[in-house]
NUVEX-891278 format. One record per residue: residue in three letters; x, y, z of N, C-alpha, C, CB in turn. Coordinates in steps of 0.001 Angstrom, whole numbers, plus 500000, padded with zeros to 6 digits. Each point is the difference from the previous one (the first is absolute). Glycine has a CB too. Example, Ala and Ser with C-alpha at 12.3 -4.5 7.8 and 13.67 -1.06 7.14 Angstrom:
2
ALA513190494310507800499110501190500000500900501200500000498108498827501246/SER501542502223498034500820501190500060499230501090500730501184499372497855/
end
This chain:
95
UNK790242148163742813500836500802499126499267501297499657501104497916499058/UNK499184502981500654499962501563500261499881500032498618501425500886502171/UNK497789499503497313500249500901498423500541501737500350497529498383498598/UNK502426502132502328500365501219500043500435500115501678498350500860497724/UNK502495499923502181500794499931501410499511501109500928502153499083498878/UNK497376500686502693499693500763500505500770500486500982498347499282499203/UNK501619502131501021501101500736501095499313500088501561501072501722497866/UNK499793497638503043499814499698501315499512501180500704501674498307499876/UNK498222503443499444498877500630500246498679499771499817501433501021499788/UNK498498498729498677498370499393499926499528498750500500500031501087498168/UNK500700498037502048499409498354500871500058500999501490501511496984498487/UNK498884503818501808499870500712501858498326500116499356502899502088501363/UNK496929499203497973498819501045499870499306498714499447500833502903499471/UNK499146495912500028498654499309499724499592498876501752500752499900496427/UNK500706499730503938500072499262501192498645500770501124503147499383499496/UNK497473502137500351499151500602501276498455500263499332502329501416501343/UNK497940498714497255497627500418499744499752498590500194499197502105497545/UNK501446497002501782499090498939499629500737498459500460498964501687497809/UNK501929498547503030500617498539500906500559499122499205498349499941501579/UNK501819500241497745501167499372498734501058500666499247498265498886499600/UNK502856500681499862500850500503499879500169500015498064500790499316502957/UNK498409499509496737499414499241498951499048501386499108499892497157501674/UNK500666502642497135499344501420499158498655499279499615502371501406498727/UNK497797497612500850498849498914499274498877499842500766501628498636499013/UNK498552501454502650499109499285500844499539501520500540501177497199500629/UNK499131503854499434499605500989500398498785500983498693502629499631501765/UNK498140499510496731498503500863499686499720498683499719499963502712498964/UNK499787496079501198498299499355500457499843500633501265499921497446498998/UNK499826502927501697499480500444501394499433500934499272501525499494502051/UNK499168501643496992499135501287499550498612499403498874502649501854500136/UNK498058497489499525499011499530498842498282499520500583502569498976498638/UNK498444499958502303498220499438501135498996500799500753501311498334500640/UNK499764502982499722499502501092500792499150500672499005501971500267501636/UNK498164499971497294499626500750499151498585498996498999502901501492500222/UNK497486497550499631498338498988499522499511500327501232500445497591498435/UNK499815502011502760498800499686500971499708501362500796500685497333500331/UNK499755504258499306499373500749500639499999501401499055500579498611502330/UNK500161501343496581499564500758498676500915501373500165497212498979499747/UNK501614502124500040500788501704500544500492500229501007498762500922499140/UNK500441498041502171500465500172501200501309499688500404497989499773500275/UNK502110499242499139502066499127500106500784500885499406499718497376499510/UNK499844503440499385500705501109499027500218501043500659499046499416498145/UNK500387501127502330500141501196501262500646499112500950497769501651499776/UNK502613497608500928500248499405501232501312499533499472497602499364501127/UNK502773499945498108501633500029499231500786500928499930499303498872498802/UNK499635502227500310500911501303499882500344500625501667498677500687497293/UNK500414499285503566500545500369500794501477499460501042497561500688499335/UNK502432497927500335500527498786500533501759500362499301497209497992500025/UNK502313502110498497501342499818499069500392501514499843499322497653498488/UNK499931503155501541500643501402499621499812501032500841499740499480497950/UNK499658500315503244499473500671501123499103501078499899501828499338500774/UNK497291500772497745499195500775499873498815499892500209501282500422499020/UNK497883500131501287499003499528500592498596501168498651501627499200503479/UNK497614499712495678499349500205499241498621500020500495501686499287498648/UNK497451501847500829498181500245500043499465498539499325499851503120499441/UNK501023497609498800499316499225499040500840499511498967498125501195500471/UNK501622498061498420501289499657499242499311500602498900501308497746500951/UNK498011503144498830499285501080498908500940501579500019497130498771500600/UNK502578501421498176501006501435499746499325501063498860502408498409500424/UNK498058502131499577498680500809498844500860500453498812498181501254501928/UNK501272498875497205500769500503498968501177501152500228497865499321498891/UNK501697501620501715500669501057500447501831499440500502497103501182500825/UNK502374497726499996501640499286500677500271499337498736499727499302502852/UNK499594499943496487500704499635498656500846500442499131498564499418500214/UNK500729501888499707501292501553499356500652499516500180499749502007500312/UNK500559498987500829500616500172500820501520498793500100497420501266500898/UNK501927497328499231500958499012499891500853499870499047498689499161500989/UNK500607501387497647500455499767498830501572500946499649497145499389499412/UNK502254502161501436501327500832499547500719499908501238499071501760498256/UNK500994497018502512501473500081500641501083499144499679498863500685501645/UNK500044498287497172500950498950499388500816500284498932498529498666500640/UNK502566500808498434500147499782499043498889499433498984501981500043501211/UNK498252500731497821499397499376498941500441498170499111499783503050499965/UNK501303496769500504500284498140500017499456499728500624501673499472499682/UNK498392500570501446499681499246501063498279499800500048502367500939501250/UNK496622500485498476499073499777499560499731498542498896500117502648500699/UNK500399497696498345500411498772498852499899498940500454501423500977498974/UNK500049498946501815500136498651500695498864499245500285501747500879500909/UNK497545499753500330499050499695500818498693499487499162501082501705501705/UNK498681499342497377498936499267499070500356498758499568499336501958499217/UNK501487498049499720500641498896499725499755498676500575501323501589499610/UNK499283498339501808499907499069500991498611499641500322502055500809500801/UNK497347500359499607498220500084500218499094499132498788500333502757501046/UNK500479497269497423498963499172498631500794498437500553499700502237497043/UNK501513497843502988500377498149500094499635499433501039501866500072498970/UNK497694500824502299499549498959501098498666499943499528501476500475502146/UNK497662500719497157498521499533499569499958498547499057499333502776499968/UNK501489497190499153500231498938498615500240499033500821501049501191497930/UNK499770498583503327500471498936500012498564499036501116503167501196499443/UNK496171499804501483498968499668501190498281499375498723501382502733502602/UNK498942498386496080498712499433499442500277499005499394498965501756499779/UNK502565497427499661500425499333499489499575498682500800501599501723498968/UNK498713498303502824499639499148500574498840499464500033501418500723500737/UNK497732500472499692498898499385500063498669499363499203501115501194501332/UNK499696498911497187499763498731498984499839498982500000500716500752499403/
end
């Protein structure tokens, strides 16, 4: 049973990176890739899932600006927001 419904575009685009059609089973594959080979799987995904092909996953302040004034100012919000409850909830765990 499905908690959220997926469109027979995205089961194609996960079928062809990652041989499943299955949302669940495609990020364990990212997840394993990513314990057992770290920055390297991170660069190697992104290239896999978004066809970009990354140096480094470092950015300098300068692109940070930069990031900041192309957003909304909610959405900034948002993002923090989201950024303190996944901290609360990961230090919560590991209690």
């Amino acid at each position: 049973m499905e908690l959220y419904p997926v469109s027979p575009a995205v089961r194609r685009g996960l079928r062809e990176k990652f041989g499943t059609d299955d949302p669940e089973q495609a990020v364990r594959q990212i997840v394993n890739e990513v314990r057992e080979r770290g920055d390297t799987a991170l660069l190697d995904l992104t290239l896999k899932i978004d066809g970009i092909k990354l140096t480094s996953l470092e950015i300098d302040k300068e692109q940070i600006a930069s990031a900041y004034q192309e957003v909304s100012k909610e959405l900034v919000s948002a993002l923090k927001l989201v950024a303190e409850r996944i901290g609360s909830f990961h230090r919560a765990q590991k209690r």
